[in-house]
C-alpha positions as protocol buffer text, in pm:
chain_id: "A"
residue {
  index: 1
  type: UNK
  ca { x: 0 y: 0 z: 0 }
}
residue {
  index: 2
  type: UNK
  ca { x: 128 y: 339 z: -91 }
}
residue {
  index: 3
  type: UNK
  ca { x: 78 y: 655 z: 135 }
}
residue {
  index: 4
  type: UNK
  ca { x: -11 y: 931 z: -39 }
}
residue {
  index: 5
  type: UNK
  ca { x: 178 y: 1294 z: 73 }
}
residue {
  index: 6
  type: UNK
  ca { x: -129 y: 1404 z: 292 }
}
residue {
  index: 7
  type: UNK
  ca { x: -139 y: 1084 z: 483 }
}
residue {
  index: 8
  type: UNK
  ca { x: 244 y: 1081 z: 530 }
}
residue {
  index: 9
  type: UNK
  ca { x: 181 y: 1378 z: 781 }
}
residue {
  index: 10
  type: UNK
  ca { x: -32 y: 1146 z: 1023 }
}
residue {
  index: 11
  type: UNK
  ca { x: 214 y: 872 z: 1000 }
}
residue {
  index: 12
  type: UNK
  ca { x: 416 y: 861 z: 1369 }
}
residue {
  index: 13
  type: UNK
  ca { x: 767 y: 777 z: 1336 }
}
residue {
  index: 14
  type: UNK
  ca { x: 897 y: 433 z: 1431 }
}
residue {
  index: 15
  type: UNK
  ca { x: 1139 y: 522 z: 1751 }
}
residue {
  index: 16
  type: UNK
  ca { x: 1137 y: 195 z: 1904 }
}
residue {
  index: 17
  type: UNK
  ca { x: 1133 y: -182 z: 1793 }
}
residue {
  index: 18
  type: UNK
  ca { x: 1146 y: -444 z: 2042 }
}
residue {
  index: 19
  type: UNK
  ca { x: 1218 y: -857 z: 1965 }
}
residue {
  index: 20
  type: UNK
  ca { x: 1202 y: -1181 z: 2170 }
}
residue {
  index: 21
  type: UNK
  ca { x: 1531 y: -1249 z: 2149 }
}
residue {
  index: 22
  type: UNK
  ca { x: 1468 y: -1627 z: 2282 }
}
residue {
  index: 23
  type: UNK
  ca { x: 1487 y: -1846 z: 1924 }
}
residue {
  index: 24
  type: UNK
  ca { x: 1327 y: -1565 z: 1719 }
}
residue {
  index: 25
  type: UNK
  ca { x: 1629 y: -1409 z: 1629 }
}
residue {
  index: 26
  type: UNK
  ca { x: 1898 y: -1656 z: 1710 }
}
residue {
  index: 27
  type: UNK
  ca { x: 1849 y: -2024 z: 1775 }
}
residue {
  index: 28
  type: UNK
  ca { x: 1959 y: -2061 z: 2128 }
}
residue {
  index: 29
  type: UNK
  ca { x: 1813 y: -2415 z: 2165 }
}
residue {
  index: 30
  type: UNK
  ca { x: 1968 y: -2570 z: 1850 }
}
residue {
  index: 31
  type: UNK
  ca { x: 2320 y: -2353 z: 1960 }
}
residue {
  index: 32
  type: UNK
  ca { x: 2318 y: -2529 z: 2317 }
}
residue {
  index: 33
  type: UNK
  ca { x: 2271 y: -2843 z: 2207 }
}
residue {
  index: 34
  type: UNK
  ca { x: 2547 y: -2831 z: 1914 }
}
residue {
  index: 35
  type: UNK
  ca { x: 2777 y: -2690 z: 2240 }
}
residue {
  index: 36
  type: UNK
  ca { x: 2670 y: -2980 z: 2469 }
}
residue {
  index: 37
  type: UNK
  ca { x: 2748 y: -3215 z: 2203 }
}
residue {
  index: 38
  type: UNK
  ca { x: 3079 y: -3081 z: 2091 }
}
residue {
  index: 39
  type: UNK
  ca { x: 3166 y: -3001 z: 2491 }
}
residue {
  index: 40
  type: UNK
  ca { x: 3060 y: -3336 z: 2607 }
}
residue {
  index: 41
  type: UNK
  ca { x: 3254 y: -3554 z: 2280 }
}
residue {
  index: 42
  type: UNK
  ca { x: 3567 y: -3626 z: 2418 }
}
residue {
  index: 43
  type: UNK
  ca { x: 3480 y: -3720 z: 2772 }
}
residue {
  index: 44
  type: UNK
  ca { x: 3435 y: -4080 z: 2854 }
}
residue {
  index: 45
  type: UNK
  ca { x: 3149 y: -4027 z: 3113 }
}
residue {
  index: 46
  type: UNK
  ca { x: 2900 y: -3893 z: 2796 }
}
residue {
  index: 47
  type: UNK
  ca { x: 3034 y: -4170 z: 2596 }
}
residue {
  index: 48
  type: UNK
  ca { x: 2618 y: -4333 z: 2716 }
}
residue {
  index: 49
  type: UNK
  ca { x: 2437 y: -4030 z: 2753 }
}
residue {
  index: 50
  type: UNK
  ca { x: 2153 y: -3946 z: 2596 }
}
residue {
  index: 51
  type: UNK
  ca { x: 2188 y: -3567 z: 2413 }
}
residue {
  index: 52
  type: UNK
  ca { x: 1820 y: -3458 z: 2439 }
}
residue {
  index: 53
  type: UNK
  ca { x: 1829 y: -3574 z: 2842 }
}
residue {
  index: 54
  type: UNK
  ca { x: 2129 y: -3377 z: 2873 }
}
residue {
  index: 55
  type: UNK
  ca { x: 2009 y: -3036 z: 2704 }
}
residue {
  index: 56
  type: UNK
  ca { x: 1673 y: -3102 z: 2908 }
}
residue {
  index: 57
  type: UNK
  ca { x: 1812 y: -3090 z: 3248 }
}
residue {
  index: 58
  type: UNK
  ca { x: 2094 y: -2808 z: 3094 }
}
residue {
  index: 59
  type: UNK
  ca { x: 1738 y: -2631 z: 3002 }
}
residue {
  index: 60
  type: UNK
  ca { x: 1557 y: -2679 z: 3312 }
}
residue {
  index: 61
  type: UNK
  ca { x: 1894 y: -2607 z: 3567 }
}
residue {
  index: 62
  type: UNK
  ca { x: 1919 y: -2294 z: 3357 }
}
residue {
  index: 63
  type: UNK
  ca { x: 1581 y: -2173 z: 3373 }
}
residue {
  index: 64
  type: UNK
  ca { x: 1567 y: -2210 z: 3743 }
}
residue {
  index: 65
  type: UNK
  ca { x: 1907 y: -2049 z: 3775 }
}
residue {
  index: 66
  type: UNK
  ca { x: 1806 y: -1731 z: 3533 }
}
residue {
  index: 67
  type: UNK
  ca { x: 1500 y: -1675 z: 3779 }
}
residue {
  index: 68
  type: UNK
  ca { x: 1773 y: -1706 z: 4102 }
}
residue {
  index: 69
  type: UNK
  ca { x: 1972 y: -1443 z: 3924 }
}
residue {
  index: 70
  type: UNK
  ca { x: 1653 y: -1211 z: 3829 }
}
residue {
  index: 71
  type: UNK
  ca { x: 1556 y: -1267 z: 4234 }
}
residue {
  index: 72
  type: UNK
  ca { x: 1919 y: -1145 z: 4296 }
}
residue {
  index: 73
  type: UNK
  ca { x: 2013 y: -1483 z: 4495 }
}
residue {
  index: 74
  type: UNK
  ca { x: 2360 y: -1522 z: 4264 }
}
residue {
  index: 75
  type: UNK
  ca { x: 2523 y: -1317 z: 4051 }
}
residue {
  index: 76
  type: UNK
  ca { x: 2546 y: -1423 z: 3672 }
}
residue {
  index: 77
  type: UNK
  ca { x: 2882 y: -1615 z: 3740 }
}
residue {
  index: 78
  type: UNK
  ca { x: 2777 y: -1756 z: 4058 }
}
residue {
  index: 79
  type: UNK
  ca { x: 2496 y: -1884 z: 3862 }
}
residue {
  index: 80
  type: UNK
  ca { x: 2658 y: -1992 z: 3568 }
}
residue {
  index: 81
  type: UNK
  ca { x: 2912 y: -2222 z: 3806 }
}
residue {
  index: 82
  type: UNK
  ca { x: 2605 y: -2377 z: 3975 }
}
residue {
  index: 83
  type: UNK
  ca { x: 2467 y: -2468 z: 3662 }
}
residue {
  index: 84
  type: UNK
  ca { x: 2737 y: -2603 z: 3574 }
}
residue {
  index: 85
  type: UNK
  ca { x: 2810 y: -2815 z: 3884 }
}
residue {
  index: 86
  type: UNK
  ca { x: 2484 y: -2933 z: 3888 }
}
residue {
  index: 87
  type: UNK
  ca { x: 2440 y: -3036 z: 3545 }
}
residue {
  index: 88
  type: UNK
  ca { x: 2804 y: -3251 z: 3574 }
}
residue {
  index: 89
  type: UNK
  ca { x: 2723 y: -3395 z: 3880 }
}
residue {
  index: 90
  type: UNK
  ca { x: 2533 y: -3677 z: 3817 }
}
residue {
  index: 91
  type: UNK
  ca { x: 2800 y: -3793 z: 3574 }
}
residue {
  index: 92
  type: UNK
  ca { x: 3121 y: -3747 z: 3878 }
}
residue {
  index: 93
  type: UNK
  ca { x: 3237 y: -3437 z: 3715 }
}
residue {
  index: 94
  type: UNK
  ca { x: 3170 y: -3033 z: 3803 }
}
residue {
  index: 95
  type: UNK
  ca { x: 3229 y: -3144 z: 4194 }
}
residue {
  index: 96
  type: UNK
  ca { x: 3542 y: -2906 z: 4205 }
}
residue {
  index: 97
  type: UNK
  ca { x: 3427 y: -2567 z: 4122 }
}
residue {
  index: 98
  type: UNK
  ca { x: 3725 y: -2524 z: 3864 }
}
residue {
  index: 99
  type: UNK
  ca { x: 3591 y: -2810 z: 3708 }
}
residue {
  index: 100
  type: UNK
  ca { x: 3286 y: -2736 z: 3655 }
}
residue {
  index: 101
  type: UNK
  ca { x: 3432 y: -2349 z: 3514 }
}
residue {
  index: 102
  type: UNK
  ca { x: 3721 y: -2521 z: 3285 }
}
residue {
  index: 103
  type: UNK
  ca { x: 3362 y: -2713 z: 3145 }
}
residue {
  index: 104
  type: UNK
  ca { x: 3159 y: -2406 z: 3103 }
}
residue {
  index: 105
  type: UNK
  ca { x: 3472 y: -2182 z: 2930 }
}
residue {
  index: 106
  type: UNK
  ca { x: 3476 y: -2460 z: 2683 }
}
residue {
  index: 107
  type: UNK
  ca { x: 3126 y: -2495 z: 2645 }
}
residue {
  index: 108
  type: UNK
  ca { x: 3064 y: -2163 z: 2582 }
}
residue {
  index: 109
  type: UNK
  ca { x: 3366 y: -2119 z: 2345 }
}
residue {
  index: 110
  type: UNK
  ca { x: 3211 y: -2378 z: 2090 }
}
């Protein structure tokens, strides 16, 4: 539809646009579970796991943690090592906080 020139004068400028950033304008859910994957290849206790159980409890640890953080119970890297710790710990790993830190730096660098 074209405006014509008198309607163009009652036409309010665009000042603001706003986007759910969750999967709308990046995949975050295919992203984290190429970087669990790739994070998780080399280490002998994954060798069994199942990929979608993993990024489901990632998923669910990290939506509980996000709401700690909005509450203002951890800080984002006091979250972010919890996460991790939990999400190792069934598997004997993440029990050392360095651990689970050395896991997250590489998880987040693939």
């Amino acid at each position: 539809m074209l405006l014509s020139p008198e309607s163009l004068s009652h036409v309010v400028p665009v000042t603001t646009i706003l986007f759910d950033l969750d999967d709308t304008l990046f995949d975050h859910a295919n992203t984290a579970r190429a970087a669990l994957a790739t994070s998780t290849a080399g280490l002998p206790e994954f060798q069994t796991v199942d990929l979608e159980a993993l990024y489901q409890q990632y998923s669910e640890i990290l939506e509980e943690m996000h709401l700690r953080v909005l509450a203002g119970e951890y800080t984002h890297e006091e979250a972010r090592r919890i996460r991790f710790q939990r999400l190792l710990a069934p598997y004997g790993l993440g029990t050392v906080a360095a651990e689970a830190a050395q896991f997250a730096q590489q998880h987040y660098s693939h």
